[in-house]
PDB file of N, CA, C, O and CB in Angstrom:
ATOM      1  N   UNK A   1      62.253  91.802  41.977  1.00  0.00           N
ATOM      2  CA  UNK A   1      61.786  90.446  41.867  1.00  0.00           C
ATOM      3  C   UNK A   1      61.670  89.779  43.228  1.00  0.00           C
ATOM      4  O   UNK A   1      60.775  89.000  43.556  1.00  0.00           O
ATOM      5  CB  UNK A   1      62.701  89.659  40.981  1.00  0.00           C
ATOM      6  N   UNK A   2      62.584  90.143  43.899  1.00  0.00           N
ATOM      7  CA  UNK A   2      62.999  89.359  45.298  1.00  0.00           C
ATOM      8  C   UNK A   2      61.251  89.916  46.118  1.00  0.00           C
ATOM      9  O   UNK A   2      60.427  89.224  46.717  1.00  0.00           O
ATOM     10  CB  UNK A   2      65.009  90.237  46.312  1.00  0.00           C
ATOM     11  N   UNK A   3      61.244  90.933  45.895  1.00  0.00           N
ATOM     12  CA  UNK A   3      60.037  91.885  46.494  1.00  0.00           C
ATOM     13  C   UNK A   3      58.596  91.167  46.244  1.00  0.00           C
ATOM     14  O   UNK A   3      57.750  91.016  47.125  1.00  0.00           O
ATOM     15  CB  UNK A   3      60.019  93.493  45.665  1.00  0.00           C
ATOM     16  N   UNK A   4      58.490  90.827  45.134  1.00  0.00           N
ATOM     17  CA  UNK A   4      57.318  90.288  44.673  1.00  0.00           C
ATOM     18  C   UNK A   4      57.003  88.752  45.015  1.00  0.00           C
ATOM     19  O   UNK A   4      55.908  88.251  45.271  1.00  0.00           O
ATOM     20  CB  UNK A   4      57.343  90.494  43.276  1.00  0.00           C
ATOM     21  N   UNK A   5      58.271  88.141  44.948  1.00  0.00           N
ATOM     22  CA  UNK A   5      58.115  86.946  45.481  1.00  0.00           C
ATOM     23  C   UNK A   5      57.699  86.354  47.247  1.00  0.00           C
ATOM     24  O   UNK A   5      57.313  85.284  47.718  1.00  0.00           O
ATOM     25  CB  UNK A   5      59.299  86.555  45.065  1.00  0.00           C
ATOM     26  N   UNK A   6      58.007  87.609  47.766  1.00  0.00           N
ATOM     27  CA  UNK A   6      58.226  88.074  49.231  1.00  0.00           C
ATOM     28  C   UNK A   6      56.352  88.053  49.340  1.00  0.00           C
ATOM     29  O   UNK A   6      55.741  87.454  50.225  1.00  0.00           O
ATOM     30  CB  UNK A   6      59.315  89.962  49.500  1.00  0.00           C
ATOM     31  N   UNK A   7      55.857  88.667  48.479  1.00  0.00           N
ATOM     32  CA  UNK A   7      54.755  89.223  48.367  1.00  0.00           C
ATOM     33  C   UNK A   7      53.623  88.495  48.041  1.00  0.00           C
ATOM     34  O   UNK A   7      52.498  88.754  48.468  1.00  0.00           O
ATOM     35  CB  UNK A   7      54.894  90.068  47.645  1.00  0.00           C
ATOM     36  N   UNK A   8      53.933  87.498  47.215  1.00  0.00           N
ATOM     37  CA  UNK A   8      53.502  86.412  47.083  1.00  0.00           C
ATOM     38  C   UNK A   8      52.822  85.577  48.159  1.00  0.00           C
ATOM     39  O   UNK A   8      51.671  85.325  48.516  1.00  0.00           O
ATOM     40  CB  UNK A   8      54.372  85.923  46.647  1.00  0.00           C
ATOM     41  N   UNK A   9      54.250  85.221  48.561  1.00  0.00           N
ATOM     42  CA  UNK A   9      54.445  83.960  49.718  1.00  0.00           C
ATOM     43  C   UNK A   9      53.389  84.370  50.873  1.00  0.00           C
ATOM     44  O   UNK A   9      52.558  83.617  51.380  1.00  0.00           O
ATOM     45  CB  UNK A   9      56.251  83.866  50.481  1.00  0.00           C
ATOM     46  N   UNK A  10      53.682  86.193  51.274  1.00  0.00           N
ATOM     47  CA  UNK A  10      52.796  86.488  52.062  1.00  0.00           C
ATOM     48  C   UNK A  10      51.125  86.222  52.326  1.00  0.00           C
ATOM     49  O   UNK A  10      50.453  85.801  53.267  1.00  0.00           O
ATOM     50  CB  UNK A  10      53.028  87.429  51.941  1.00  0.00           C
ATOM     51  N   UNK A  11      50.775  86.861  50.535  1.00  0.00           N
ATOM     52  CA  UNK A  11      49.347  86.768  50.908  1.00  0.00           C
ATOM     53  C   UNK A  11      48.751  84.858  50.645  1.00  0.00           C
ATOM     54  O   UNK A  11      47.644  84.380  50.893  1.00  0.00           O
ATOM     55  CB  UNK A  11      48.429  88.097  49.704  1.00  0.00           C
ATOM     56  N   UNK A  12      49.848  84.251  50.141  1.00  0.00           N
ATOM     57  CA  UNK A  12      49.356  82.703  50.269  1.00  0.00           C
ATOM     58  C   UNK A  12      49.000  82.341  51.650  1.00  0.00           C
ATOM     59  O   UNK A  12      47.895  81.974  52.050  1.00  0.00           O
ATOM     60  CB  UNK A  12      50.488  81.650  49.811  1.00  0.00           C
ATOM     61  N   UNK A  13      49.973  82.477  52.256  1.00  0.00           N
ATOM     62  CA  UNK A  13      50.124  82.232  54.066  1.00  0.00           C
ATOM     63  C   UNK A  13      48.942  82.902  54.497  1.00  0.00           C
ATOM     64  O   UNK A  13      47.939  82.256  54.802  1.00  0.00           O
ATOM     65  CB  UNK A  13      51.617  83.014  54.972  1.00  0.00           C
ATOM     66  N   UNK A  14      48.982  84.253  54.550  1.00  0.00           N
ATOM     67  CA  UNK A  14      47.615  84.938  54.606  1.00  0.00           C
ATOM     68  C   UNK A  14      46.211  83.742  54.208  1.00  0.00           C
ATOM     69  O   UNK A  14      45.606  82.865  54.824  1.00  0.00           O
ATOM     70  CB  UNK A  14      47.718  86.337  53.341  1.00  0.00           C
ATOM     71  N   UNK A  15      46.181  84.188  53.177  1.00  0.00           N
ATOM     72  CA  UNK A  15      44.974  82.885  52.682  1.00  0.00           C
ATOM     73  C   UNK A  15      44.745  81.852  53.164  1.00  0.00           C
ATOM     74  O   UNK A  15      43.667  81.397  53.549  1.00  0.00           O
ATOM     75  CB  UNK A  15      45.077  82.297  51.586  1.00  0.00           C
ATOM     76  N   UNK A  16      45.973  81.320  53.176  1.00  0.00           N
ATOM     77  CA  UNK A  16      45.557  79.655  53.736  1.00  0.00           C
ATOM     78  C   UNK A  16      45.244  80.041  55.373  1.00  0.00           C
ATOM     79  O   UNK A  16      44.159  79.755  55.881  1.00  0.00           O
ATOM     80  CB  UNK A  16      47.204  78.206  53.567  1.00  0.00           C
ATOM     81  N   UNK A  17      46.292  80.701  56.104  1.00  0.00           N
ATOM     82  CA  UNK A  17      45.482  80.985  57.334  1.00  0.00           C
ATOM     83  C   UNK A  17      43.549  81.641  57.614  1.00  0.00           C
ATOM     84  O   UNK A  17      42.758  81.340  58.508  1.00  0.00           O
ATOM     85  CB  UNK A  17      46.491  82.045  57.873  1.00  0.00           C
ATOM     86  N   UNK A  18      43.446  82.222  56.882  1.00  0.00           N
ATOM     87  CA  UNK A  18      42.230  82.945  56.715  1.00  0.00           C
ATOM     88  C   UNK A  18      41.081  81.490  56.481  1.00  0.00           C
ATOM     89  O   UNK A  18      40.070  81.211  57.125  1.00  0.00           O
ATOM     90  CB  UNK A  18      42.400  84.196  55.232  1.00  0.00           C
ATOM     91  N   UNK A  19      41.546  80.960  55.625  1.00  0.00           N
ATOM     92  CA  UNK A  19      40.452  79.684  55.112  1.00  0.00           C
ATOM     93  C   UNK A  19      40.505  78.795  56.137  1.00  0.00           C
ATOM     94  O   UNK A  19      39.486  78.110  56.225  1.00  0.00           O
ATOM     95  CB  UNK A  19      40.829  78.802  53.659  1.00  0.00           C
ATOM     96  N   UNK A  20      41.631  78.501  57.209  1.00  0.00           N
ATOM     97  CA  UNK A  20      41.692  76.737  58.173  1.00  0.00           C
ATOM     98  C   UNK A  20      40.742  77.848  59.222  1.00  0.00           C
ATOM     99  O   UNK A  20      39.793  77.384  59.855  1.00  0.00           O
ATOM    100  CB  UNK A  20      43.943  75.705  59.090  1.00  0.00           C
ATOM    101  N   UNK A  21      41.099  79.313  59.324  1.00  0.00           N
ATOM    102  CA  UNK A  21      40.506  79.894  60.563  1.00  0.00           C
ATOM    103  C   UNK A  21      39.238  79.547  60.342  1.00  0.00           C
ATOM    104  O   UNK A  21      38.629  79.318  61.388  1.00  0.00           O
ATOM    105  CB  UNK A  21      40.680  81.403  60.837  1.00  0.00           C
ATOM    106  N   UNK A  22      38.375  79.377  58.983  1.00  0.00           N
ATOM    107  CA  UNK A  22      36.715  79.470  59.622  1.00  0.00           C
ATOM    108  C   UNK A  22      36.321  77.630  59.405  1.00  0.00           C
ATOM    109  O   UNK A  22      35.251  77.206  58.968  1.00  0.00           O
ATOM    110  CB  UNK A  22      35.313  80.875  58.301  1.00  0.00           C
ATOM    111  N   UNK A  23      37.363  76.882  59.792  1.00  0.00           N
ATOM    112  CA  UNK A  23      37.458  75.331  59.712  1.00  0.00           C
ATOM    113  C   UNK A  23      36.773  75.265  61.158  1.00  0.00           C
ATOM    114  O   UNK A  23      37.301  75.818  62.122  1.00  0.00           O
ATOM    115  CB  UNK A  23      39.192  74.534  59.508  1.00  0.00           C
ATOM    116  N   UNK A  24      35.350  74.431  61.274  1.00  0.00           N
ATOM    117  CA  UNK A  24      35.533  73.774  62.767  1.00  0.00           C
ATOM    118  C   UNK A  24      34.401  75.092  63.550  1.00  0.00           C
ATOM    119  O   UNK A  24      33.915  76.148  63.143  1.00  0.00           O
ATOM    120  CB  UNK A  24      37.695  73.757  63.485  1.00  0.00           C
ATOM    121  N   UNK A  25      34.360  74.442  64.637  1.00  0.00           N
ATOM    122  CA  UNK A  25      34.007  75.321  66.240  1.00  0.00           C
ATOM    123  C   UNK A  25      34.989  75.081  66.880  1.00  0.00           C
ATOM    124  O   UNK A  25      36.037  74.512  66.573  1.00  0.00           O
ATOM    125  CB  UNK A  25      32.723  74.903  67.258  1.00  0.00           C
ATOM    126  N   UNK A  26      34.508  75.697  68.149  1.00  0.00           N
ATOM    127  CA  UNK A  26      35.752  76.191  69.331  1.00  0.00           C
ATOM    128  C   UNK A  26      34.876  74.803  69.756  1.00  0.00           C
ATOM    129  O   UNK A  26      34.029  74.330  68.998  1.00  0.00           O
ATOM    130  CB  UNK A  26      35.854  78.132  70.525  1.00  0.00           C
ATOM    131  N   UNK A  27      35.208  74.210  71.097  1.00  0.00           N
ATOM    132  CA  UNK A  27      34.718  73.139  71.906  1.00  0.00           C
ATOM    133  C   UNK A  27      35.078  71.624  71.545  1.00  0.00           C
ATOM    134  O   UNK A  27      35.878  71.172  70.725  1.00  0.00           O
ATOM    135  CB  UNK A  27      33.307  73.283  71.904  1.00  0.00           C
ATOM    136  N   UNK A  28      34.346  71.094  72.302  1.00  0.00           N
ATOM    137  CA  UNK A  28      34.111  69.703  72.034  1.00  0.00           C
ATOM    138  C   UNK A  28      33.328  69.274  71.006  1.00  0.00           C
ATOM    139  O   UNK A  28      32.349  70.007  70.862  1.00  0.00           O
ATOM    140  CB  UNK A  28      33.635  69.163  73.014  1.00  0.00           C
ATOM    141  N   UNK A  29      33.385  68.296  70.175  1.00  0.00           N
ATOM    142  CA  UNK A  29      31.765  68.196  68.951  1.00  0.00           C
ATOM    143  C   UNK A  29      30.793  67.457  69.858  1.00  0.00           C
ATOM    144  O   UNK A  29      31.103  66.670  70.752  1.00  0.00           O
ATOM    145  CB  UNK A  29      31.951  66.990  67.125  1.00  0.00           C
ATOM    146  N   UNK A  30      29.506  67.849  69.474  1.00  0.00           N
ATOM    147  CA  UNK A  30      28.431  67.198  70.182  1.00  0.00           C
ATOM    148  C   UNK A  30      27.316  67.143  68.807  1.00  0.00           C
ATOM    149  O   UNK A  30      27.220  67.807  67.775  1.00  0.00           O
ATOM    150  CB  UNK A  30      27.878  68.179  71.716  1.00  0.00           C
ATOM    151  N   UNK A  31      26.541  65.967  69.402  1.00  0.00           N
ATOM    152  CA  UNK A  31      25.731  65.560  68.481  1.00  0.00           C
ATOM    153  C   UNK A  31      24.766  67.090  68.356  1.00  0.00           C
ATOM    154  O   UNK A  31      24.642  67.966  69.211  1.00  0.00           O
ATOM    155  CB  UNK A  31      24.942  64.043  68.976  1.00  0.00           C
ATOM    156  N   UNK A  32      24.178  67.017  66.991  1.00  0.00           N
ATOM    157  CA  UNK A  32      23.015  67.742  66.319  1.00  0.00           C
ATOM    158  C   UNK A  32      21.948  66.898  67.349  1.00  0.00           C
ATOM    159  O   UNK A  32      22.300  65.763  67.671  1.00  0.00           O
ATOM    160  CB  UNK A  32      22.827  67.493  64.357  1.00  0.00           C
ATOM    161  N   UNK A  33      20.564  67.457  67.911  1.00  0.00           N
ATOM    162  CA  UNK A  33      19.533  67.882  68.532  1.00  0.00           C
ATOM    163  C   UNK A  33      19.989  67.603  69.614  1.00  0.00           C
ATOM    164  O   UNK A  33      21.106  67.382  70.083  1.00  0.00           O
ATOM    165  CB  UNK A  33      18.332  67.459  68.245  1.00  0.00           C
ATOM    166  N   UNK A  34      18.058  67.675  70.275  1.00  0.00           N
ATOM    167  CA  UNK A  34      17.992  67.556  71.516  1.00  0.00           C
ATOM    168  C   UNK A  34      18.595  66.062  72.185  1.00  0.00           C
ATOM    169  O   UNK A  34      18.499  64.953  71.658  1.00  0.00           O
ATOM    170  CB  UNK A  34      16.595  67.834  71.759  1.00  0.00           C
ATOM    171  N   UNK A  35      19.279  66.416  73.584  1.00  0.00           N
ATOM    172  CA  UNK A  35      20.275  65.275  73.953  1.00  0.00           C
ATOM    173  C   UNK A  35      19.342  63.973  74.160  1.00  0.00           C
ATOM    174  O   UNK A  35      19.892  62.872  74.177  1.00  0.00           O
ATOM    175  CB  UNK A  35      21.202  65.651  75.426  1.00  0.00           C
ATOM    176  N   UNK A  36      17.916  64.076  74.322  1.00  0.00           N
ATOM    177  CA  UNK A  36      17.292  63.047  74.343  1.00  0.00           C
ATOM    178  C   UNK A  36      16.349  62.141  73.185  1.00  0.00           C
ATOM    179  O   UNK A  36      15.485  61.282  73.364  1.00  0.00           O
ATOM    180  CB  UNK A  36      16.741  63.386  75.217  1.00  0.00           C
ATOM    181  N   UNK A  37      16.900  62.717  71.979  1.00  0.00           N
ATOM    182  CA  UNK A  37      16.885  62.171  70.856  1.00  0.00           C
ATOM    183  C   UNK A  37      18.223  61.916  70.061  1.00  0.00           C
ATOM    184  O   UNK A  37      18.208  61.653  68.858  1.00  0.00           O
ATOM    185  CB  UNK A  37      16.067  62.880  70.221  1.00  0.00           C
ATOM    186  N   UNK A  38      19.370  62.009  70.797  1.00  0.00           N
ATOM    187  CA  UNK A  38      20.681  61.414  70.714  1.00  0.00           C
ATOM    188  C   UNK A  38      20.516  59.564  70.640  1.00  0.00           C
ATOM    189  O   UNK A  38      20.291  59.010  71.716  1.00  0.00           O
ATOM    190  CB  UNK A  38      21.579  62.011  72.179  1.00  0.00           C
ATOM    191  N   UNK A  39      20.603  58.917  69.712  1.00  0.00           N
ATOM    192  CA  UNK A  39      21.077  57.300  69.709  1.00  0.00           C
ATOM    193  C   UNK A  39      22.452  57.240  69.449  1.00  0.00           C
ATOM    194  O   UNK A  39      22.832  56.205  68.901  1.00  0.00           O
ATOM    195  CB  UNK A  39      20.358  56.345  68.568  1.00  0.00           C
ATOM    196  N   UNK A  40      22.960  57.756  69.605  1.00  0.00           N
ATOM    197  CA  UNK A  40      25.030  57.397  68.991  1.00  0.00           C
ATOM    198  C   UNK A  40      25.300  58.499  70.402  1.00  0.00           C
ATOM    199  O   UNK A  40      24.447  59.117  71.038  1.00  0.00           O
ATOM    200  CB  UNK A  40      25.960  58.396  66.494  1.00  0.00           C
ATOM    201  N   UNK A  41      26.997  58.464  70.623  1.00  0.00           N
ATOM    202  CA  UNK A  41      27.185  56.983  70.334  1.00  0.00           C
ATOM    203  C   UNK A  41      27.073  56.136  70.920  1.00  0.00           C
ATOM    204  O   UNK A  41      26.836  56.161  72.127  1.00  0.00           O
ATOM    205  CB  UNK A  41      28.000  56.644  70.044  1.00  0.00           C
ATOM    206  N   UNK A  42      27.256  54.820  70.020  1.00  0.00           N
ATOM    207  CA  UNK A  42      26.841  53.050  70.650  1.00  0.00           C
ATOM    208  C   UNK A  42      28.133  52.742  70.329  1.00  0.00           C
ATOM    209  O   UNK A  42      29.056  53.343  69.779  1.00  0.00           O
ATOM    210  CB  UNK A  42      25.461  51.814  69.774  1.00  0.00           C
ATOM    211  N   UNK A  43      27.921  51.297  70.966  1.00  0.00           N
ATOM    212  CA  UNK A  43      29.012  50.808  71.151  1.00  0.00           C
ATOM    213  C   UNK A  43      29.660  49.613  69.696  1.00  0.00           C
ATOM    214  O   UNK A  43      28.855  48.753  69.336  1.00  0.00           O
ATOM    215  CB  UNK A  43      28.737  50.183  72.617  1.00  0.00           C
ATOM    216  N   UNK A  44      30.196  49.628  69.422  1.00  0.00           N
ATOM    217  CA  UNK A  44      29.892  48.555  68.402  1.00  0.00           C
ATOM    218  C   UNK A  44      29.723  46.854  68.830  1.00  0.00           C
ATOM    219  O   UNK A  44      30.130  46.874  69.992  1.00  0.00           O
ATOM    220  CB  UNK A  44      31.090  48.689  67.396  1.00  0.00           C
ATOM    221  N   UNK A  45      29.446  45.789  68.607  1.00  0.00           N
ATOM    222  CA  UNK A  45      29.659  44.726  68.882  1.00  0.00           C
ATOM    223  C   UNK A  45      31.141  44.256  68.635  1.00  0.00           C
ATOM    224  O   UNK A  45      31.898  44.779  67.817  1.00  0.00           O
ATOM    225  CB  UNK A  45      28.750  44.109  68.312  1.00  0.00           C
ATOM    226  N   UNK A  46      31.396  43.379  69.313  1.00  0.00           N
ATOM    227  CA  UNK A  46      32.925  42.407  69.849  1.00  0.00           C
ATOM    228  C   UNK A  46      33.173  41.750  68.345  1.00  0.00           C
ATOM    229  O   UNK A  46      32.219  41.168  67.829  1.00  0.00           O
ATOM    230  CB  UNK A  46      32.602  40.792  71.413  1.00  0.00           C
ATOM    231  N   UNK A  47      34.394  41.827  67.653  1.00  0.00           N
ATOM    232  CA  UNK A  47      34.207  40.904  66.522  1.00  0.00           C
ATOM    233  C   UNK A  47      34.277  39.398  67.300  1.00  0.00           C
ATOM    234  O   UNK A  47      34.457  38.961  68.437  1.00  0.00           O
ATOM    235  CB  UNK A  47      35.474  41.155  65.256  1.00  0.00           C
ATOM    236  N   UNK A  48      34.027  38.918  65.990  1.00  0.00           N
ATOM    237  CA  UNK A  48      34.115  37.084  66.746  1.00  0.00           C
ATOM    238  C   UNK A  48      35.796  36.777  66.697  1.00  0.00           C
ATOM    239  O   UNK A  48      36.667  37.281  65.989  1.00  0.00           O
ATOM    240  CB  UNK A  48      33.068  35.467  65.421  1.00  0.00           C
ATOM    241  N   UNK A  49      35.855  35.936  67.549  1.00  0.00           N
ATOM    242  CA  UNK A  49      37.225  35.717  68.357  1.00  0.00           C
ATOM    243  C   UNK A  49      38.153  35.149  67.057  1.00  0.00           C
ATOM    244  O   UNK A  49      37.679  34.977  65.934  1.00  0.00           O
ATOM    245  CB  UNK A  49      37.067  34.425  69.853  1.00  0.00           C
ATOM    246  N   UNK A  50      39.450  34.912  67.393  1.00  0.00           N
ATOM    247  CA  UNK A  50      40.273  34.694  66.284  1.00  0.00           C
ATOM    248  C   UNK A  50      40.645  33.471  65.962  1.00  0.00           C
ATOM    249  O   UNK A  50      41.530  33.171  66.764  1.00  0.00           O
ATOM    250  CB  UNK A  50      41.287  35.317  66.366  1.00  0.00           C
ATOM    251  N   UNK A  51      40.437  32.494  65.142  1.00  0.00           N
ATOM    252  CA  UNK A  51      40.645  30.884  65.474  1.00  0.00           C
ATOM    253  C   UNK A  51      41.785  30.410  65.735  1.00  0.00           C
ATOM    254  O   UNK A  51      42.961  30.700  65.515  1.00  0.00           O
ATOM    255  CB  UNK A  51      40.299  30.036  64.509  1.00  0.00           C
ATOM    256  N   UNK A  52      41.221  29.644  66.235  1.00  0.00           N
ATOM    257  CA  UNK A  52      43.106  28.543  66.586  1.00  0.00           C
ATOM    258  C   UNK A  52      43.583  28.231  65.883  1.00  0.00           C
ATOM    259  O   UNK A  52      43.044  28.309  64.780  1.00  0.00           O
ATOM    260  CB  UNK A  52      43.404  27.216  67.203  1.00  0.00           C
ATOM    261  N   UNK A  53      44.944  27.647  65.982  1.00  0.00           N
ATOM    262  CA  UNK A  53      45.989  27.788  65.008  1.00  0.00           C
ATOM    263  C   UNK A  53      45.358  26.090  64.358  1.00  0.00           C
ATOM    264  O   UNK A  53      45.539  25.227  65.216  1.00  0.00           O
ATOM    265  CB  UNK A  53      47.942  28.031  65.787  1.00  0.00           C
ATOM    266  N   UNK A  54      44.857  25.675  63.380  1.00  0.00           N
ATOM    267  CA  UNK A  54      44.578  24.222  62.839  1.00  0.00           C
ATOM    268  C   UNK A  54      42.794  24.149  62.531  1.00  0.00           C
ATOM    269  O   UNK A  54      42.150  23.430  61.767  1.00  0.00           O
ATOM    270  CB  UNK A  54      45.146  22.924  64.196  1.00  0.00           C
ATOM    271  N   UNK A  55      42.346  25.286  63.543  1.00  0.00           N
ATOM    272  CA  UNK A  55      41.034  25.024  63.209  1.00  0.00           C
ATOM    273  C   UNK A  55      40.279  26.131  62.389  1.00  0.00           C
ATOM    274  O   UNK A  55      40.388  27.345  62.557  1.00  0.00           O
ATOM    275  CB  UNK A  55      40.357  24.757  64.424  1.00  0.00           C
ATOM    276  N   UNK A  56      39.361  25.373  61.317  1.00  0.00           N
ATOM    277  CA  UNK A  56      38.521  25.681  60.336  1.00  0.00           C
ATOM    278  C   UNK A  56      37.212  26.941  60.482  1.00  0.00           C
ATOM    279  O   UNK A  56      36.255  26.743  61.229  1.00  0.00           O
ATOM    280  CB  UNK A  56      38.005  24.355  60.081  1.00  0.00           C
ATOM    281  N   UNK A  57      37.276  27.521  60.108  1.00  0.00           N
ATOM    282  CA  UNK A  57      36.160  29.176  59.947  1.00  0.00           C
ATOM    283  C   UNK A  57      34.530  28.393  59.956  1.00  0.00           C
ATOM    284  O   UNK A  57      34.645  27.233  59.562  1.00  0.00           O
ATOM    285  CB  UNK A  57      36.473  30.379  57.769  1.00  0.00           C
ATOM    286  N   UNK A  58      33.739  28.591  60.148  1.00  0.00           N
ATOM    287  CA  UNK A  58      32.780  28.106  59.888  1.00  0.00           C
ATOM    288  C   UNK A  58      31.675  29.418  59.584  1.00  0.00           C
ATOM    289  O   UNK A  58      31.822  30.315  60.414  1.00  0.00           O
ATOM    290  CB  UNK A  58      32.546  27.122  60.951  1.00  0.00           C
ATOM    291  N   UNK A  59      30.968  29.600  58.904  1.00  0.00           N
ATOM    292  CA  UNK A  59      30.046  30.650  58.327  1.00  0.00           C
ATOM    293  C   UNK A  59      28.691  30.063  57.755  1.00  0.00           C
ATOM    294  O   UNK A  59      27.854  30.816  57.257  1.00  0.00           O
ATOM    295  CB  UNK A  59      30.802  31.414  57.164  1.00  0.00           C
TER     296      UNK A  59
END
């Protein structure tokens, strides 16, 4: 029993290593095409500032 459980555990570990291995590339990520049809990334805009303590939101 001890054997089988041993045996088990193994080929799980096995597996799960086998499946994260084909997770991903080696490198840095870089955008899909050519670099001069790259628009991202941008920057996002600044949120609007945080109000003072008494004064009212306006929208």
């Amino acid at each position: 029993m001890a054997g089988e459980a041993w045996m088990m555990r193994l080929t799980t570990v096995m597996l799960a290593v086998l499946m994260l291995a084909g997770c991903g590339r080696v490198g840095p990520p870089r955008p899909p095409g050519p670099p001069e049809a790259v628009t991202f990334p941008r920057a996002y805009p600044a949120p609007p500032p945080m109000p003072v303590e008494g004064e009212t939101i306006r929208r």
